[in-house]
N, C-alpha and C positions, 0 to 999 in steps of 0.2 A: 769465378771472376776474380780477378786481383783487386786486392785491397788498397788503397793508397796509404802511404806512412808519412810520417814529420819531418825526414829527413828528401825530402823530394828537389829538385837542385833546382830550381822556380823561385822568378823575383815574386813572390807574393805578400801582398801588406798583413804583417799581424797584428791580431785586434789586440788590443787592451779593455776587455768588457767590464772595467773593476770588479771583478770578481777574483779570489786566487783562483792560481794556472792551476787546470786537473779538475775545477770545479765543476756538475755538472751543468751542461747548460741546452734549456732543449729551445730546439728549431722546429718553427712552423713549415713545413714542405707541402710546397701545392704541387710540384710538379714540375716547375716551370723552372725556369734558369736563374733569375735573380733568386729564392728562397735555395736551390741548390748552388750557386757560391757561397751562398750565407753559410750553410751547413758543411761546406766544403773549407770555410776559410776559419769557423769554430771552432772544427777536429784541428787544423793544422797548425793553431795558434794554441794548440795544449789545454785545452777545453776537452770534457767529456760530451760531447756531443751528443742529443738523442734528437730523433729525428719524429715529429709528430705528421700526421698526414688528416683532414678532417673530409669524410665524405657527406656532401651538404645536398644531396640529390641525388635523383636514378641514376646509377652511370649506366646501367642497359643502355638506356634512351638516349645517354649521351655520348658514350666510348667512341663511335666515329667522327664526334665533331671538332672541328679544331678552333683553336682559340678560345678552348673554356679551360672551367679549370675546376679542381676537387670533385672530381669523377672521372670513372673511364679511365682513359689510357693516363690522365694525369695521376690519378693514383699508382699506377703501373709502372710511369716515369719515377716517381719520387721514390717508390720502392727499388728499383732498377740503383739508383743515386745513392741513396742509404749503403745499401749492398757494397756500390763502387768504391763508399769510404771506408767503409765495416765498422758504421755504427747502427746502435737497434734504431728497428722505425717502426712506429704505430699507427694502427687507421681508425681510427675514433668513429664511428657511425652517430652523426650528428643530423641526418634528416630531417627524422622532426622537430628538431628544434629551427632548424635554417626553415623550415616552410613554417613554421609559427612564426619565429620571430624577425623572419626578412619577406618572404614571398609573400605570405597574406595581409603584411602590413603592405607593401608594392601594391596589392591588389586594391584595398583600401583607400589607400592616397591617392590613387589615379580616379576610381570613382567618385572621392570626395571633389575633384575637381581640381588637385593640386600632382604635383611632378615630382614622384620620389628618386629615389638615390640609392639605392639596395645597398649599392656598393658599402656605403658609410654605416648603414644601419649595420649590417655585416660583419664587421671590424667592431661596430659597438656593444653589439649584443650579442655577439658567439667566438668572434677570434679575440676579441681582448678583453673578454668577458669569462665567457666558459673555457675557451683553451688557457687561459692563462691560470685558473684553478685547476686545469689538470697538471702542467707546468708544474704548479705548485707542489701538490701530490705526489709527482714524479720524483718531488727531491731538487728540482732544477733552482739553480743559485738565482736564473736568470731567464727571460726566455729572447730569442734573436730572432728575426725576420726580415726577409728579401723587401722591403718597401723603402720608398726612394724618401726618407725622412733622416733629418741626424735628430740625437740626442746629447747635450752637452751643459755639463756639469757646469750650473750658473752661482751666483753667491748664495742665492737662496735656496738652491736645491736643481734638480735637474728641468730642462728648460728642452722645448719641443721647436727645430727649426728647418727651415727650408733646407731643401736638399744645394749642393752644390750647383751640380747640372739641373739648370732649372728646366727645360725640358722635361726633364723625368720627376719631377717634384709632385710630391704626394700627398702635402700636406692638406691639403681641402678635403680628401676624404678621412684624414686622421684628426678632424680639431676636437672631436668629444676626447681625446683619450684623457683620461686621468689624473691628476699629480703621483696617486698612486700604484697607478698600472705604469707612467712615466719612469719611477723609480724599479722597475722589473724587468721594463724592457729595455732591448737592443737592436740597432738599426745599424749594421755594419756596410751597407750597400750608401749609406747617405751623403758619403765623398768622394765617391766612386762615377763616373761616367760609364752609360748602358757597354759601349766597346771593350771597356777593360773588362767589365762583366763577365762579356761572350768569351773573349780573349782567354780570361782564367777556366773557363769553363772546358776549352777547347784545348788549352794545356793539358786541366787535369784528366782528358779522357771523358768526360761528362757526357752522356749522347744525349742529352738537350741543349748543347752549345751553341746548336744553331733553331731552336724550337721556338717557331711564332710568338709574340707577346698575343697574349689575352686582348680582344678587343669588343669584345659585346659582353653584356650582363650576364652570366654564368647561364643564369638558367632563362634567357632570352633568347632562343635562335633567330639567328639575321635578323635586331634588331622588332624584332614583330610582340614590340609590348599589348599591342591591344588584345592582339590573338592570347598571351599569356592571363591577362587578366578576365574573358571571356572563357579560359578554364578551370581558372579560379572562381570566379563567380559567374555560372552561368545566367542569363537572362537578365544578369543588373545593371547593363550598360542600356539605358533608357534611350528612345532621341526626343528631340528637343529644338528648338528654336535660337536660329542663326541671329542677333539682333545687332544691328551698328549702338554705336555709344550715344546716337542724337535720337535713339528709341525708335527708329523703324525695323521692322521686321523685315530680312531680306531672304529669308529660307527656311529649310529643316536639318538637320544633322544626325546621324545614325548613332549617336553617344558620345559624350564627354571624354573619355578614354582615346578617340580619334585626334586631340586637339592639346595643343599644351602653350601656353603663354607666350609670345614671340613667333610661333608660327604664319609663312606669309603663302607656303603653296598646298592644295589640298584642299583648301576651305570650302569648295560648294559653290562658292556666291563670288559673284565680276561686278566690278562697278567699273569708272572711268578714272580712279587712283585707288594703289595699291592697297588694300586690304591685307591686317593683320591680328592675330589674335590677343584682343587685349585682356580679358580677364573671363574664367571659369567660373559660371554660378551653378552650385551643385543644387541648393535649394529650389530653384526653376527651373534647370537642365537646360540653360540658356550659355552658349556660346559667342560671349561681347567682341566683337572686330571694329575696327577702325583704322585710322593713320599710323604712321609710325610715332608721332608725335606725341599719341595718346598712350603709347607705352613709358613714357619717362616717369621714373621712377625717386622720390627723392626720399621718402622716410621708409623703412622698414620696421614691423613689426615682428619682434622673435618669441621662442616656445624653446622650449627644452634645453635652455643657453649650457654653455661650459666654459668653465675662465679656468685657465692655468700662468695667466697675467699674475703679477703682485699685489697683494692685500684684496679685499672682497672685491665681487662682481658687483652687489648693488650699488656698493661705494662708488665703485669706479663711473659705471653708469651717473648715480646723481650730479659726480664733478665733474659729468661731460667729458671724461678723457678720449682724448685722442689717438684713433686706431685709423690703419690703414684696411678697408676689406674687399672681399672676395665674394661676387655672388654667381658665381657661374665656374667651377674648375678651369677653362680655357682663358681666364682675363687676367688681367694683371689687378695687384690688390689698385684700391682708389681710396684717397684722404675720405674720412669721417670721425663722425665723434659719436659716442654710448650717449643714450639717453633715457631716462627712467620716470615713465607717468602711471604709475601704478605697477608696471612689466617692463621689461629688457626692450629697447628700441635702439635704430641706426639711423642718423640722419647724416645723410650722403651729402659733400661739399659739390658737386655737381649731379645732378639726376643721371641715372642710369636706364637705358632700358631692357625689356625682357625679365625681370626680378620676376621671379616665379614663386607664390606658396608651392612648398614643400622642397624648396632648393636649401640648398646650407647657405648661408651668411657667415664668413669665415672671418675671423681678425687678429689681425699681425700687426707689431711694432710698428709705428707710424717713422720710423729713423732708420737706421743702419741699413736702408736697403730693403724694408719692410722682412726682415731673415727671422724674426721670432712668432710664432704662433702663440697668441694669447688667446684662445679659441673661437667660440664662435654659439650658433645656433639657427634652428629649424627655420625659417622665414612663411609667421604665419598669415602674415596681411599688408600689404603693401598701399603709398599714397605718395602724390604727387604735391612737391615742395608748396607746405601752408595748406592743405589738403588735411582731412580727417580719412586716419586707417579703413581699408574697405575690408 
């Protein structure tokens, strides 16, 4: 296969990774087309480029499926890509650590009654955690990855913000990173729109230039989380009693894992208005429904906070500072303020509904656009404005 060189006659943007030119710099490669422009626009910006690959599960089991990633044929893809540019690539066999520290915590939080995020735990605990000490090991000045985030050199040091193309913005699942993994990494896709992507991809000859994005949880097929955690833990999905919010009992349910916060179709049970899932109790195996009404949301309680914001998190909490958040990936951030009674809290300037334990509560600059990530945390108990945490 031909190798591509630096001298290639293509308008393509080069990075400036502050790092010196020639330094090495390794990339995360899933497979997929945005991590190979990434690695494709490193080599040609005069970066030694190395190309990392993490296999996170069986890819037997999953080589024919499409729109996963880090198994199977995506392994296959990112080595094919490596090759195209003729830089080394490596496949890290990371299994069990991804089924210890993502899938059976997934398993966990759905039975505990609350809605994980694989995705973030993911990125927290194995790609910006453990890959980034192999990165290190390797020698790499730096490490670079296809996610739709920038990073940019603030007074205080480097600063985590919204992608351009807010479409493609990936910040909600990147808010735990760092100050110190901040300072390592590289987001060269975070000014870029998905088209010029594909565009450069299908310049350089890439044969994933036109390769599906990722759309279900890696190791979820078509979406069928209960079926995954039913073989992760078998026999622990209990059932349990349907009950409205004014204490009548209106059915039974096959397990908590069937049902998650904001849900209105599925439920089992018809009344004469619409019925929705208002809250999980794992301790009864009771499934609370009610109006839509009954989901608004106005304080938040958080667990395993991260602040990459200015001067301390408590601090900032005690003076109430003003952040704009996120509690859902698909919404726009909304005005609130940190608040501090023994733990990390969010009191929301209008109620929200659907806020789910085990969702991330994300926050950003409350100005310029809400464009800075000042992190965020775990959403472990939720109340309705002048309401005591449930």
């Amino acid at each position: 296969m031909t190798t591509l060189t630096a001298d290639l006659d293509l308008d393509l943007p080069r990075l400036d990774l502050g790092v010196p030119s020639g330094a090495p710099v390794v990339v995360a490669m899933s497979g997929g087309v945005d991590s190979s422009v990434t690695a494709a626009l490193v080599k040609l910006s005069g970066y030694d480029a190395v190309g990392v690959t993490l296999q996170l599960y069986d890819h037997g089991a999953a080589i024919q499926r499409k729109g996963a990633c880090c198994a199977g044929q995506d392994i296959k893809d990112a080595r094919n890509v490596a090759d195209r540019l003729g830089i080394p690539h490596y496949v890290l066999d990371y299994e069990d650590r991804f089924s210890q520290s993502v899938m059976e915590d997934f398993a966990d939080t759905y039975l505990a009654g609350a809605t994980p995020i694989p995705c973030v735990r993911c990125n927290e605990r194995v790609k910006f955690r453990d890959l980034l000490d192999v990165a290190r090991d390797l020698g790499g000045a730096a490490m670079a990855t296809g996610h739709y985030i920038r990073r940019v050199e603030g007074a205080r040091g480097a600063e985590l913000r919204r992608a351009r193309d807010a479409g493609r913005d990936q910040s909600y699942f990147l808010f735990s990173t760092s100050r110190e993994q901040l300072e390592f990494l590289r987001f060269p896709l975070g000014d870029m729109p998905k088209d010029d992507v594909r565009r450069i991809a299908s310049a350089l000859g890439l044969a994933v230039a036109d390769k599906p994005d990722s759309q279900d949880i890696c190791f979820v097929p078509e979406g069928k989380y209960a079926s995954v955690v039913e073989r992760l833990r078998p026999g622990a999905a209990e059932p349990g009693e349907i009950v409205h919010v004014d204490g009548a009992v209106m059915g039974t349910h096959p397990g908590l894992i069937h049902y998650t916060v904001g849900q209105r179709r599925g439920l089992g049970v018809a009344t004469g208005e619409p019925l929705f899932v208002i809250r999980l109790d794992a301790a009864t195996r009771r499934v609370i429904v009610g109006p839509r009404e009954a989901l608004m949301v106005g304080r938040i309680q958080l667990k395993e906070a991260s602040w990459i914001g200015d001067g301390a998190l408590e601090a900032a909490a005690r003076a109430g500072t003003r952040v704009a958040v996120k509690v859902r990936s698909t919404r726009p951030p909304r005005p609130a303020r940190l608040d501090w009674d023994g733990s990390l809290a969010v009191v929301l300037d209008e109620p929200e509904e659907g806020v789910a334990p085990g969702q991330a509560c994300v926050f950003y600059s409350p100005e310029d656009g809400h464009d800075r990530v000042l992190g965020g945390g775990w959403i472990a108990a939720t109340a309705g404005r002048g309401e005591a945490v449930a």
